[in-house]
C-alpha positions as CSV (number, residue, x, y, z in Angstrom):
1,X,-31.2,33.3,26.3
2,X,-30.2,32.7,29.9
3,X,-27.4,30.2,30.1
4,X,-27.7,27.5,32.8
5,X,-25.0,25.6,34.7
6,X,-26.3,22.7,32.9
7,X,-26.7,24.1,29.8
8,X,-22.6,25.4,30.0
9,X,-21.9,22.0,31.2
10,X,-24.1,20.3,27.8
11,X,-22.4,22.5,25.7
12,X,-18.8,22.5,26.7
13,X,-19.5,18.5,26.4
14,X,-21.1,19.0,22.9
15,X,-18.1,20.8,21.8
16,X,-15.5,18.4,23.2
17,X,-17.5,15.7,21.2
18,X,-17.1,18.0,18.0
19,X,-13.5,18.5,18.7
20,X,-13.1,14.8,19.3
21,X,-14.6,13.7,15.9
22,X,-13.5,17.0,14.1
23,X,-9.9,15.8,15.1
24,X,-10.0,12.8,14.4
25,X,-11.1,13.2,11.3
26,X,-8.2,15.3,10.4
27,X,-5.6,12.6,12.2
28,X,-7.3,10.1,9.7
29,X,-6.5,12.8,7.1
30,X,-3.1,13.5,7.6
31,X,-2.2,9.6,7.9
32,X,1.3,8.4,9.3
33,X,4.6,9.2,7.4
34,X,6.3,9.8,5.1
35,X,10.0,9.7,6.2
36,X,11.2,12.9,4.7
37,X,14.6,11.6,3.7
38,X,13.7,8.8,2.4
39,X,11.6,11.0,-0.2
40,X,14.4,13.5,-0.4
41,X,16.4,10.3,-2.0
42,X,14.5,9.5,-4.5
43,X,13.9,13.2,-5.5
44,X,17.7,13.0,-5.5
45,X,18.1,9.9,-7.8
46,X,18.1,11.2,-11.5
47,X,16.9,7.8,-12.8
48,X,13.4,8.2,-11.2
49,X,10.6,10.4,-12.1
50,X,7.7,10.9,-10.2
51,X,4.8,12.6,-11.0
52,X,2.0,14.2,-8.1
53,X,-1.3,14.4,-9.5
54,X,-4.7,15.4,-7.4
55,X,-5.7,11.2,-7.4
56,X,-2.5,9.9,-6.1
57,X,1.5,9.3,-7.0
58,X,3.1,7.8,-10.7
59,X,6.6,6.1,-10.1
60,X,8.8,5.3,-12.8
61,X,11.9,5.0,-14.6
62,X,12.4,6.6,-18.4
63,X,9.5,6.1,-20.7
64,X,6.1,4.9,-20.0
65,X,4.8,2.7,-23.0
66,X,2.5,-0.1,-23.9
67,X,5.3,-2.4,-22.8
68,X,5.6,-1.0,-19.3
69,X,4.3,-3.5,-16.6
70,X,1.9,-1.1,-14.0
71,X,1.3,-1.5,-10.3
72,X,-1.8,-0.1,-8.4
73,X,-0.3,0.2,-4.7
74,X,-2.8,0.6,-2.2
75,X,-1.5,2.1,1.0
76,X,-1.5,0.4,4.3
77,X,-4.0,1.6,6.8
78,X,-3.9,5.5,8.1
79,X,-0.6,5.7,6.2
80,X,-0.2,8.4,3.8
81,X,0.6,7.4,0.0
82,X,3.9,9.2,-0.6
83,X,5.2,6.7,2.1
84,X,5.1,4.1,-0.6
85,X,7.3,6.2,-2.9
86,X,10.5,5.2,-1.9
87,X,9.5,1.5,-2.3
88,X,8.4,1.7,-5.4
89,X,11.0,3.8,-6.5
90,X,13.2,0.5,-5.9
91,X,10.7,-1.4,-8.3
92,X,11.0,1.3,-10.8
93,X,14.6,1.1,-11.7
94,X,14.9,-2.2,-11.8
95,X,12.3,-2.9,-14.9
96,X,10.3,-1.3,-17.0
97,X,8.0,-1.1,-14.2
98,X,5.7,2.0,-13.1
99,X,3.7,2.5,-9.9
100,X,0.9,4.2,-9.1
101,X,0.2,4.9,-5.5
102,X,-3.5,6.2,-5.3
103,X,-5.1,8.6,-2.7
104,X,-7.4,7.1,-0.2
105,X,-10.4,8.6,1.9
106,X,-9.0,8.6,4.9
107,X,-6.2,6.9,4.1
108,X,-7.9,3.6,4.3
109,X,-8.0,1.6,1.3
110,X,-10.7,-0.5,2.5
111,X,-13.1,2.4,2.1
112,X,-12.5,2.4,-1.8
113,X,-11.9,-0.7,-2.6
114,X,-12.4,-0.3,-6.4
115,X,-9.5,2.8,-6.7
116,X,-7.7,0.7,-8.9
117,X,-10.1,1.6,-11.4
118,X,-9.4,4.8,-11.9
119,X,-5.5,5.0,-10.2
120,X,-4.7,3.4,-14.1
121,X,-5.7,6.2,-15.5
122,X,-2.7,8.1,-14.2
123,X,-0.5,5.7,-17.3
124,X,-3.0,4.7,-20.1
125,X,-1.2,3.4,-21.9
126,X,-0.3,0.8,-19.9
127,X,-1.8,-2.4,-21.0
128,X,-0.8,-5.1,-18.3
129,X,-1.8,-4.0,-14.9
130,X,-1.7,-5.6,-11.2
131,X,-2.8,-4.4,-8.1
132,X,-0.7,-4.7,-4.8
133,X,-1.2,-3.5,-1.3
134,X,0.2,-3.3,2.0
135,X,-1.3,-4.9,5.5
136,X,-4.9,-3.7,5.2
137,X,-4.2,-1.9,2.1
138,X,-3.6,-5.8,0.7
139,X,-6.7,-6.8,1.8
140,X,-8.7,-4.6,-0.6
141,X,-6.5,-4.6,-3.1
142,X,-7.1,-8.6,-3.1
143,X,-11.1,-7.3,-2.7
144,X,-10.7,-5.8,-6.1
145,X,-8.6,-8.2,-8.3
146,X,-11.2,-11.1,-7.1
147,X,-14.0,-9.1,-7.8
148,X,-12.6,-8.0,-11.3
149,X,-10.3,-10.1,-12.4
150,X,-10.4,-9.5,-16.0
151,X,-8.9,-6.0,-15.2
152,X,-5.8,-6.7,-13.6
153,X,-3.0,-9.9,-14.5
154,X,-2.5,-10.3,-11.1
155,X,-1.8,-9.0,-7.5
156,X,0.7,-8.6,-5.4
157,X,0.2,-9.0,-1.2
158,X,3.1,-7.0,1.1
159,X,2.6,-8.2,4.9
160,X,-1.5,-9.2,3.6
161,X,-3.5,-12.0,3.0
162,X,-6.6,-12.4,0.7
163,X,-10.1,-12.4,2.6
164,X,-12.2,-13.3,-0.1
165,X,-11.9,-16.9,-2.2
166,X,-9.7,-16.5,-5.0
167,X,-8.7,-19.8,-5.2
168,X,-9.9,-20.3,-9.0
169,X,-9.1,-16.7,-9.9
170,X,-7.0,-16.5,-13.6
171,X,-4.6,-14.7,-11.8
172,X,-1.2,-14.7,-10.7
173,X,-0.2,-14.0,-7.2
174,X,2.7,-12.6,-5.1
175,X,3.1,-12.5,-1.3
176,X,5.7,-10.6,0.1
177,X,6.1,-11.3,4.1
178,X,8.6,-10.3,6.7
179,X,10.7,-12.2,9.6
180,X,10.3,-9.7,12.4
181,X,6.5,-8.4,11.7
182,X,4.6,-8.3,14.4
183,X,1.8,-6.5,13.5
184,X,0.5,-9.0,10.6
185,X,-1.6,-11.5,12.1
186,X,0.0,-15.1,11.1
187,X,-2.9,-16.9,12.3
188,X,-5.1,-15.8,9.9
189,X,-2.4,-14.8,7.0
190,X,-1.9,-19.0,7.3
191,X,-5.5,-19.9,7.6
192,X,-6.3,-17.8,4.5
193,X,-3.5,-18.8,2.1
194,X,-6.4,-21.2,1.0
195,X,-8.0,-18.0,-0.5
196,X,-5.0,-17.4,-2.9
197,X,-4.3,-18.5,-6.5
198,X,-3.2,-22.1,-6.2
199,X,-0.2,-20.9,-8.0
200,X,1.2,-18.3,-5.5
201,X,4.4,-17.7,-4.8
202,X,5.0,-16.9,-1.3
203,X,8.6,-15.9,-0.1
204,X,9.4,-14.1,3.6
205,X,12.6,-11.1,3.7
206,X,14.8,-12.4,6.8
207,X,14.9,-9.5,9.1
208,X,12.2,-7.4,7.6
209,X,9.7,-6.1,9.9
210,X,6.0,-4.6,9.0
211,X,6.9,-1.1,8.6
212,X,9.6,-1.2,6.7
213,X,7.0,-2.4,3.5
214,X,6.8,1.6,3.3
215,X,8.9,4.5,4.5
216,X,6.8,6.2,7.6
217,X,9.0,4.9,11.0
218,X,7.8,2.6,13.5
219,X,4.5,1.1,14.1
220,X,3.1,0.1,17.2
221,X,3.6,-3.7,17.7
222,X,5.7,-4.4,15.3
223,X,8.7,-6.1,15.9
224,X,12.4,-4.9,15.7
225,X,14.0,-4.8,12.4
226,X,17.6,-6.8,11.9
227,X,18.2,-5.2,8.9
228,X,18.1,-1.6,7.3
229,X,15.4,0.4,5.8
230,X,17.2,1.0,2.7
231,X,18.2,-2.8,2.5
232,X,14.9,-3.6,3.3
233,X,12.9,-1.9,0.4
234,X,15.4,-3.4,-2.4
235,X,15.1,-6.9,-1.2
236,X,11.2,-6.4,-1.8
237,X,11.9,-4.6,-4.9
238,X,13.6,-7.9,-6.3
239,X,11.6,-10.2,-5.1
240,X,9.0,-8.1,-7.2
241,X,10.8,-7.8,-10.3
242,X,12.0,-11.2,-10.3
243,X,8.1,-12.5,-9.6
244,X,7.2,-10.5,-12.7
245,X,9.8,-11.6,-15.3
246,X,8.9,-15.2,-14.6
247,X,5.4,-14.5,-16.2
């Protein structure tokens, strides 16, 4: 085969094209986060135990039973799932509460909107189950409680809103928003509180910003934070717990 200037030129393209989609491929594989030390803490604290299976991440604290409340967490989007870990590591210890943070295809929940499914297979014996997410991750997790809502008791929105009517949905609602987030788009978070159980209790964390829902560092837009990471998470982690003991 005789190789041609153009034929060099067309194929150095094609690989650039390959290398392009091949990469990012594996940047929407590796996801952002987690913050290493904020895992190393909870690995550290010898009241949580968390369990790393193939399909994702079980958090909880002591014994997992048929009176344990259980939380699908869908990850926010390109963010890996262990960046959830610390947060609901704060849930955890406060209740008899365990978390399951499920794997995504490339870490967007949006792609498998119906995860929750199967993530509850991680704690079967769990009986009660509700499904959360975080900024896109909360807009599929809302995707899946409307579309089966005899399967979960509720759901629980961090930085989200709902984009599909589940305004007469048996279901009980959370939503979980931040002072300094700048990344969540308020417009539309207002516009589609409409959406939402009627009988949703919406609270906002004073000084919280966007990325501090999870433990991977800064995101792009987002606003600065007036108050720690650490603080951040158990504020959330309460407002959680206490949502869930009014039921």
């Amino acid at each position: 085969m005789t190789w041609t200037r153009r034929s060099i030129a067309i194929a150095l393209v094609g690989g650039v094209v390959v290398l392009a989609i091949a990469g990012g491929g594996l940047y929407l594989e590796l996801g952002q986060g987690p913050d290493r030390a904020a895992l190393s803490a909870v690995q550290d604290d010898p009241n949580v135990i968390v369990t790393h299976t193939v399909g994702g991440h079980l958090v909880h604290s002591g014994t997992v039973s048929n009176d344990t409340t259980g939380i699908v967490l869908y990850p926010g989007g390109l963010v890996t799932p262990e960046s959830y870990v610390p947060t609901a590591a704060e849930i955890a210890v406060r209740d008899d509460v365990a978390v399951v943070i499920p794997k995504m295809p490339y870490n967007l929940a949006i792609l498998d909107v119906d995860r929750a499914g199967t993530a509850r297979d991680a704690a079967p014996e769990i009986r009660d189950w509700y499904v959360a997410g975080h900024s896109l991750g909360g807009v599929a997790a809302c995707r899946y409680a409307v579309g089966e809502p005899d399967e979960v008791e509720g759901i629980v929105l961090f930085a989200s809103y709902c984009d599909r009517d589940g305004s007469d949905a048996d279901l009980r609602a959370l939503s979980v928003l931040a002072t300094e987030d700048e990344v969540l788009d308020r417009e539309a978070e207002r516009r589609n509180r409409e959406l939402f159980p009627a009988e949703a209790r919406i609270v906002e964390i004073d000084g919280m910003n966007h990325a501090q829902f999870g433990a991977y560092g800064s995101q792009r837009g987002d606003g600065t934070a007036k108050i720690d990471n650490e603080a951040a998470r158990n504020q959330v982690a309460i407002e959680v717990v206490v949502w869930l003991e009014q039921q």
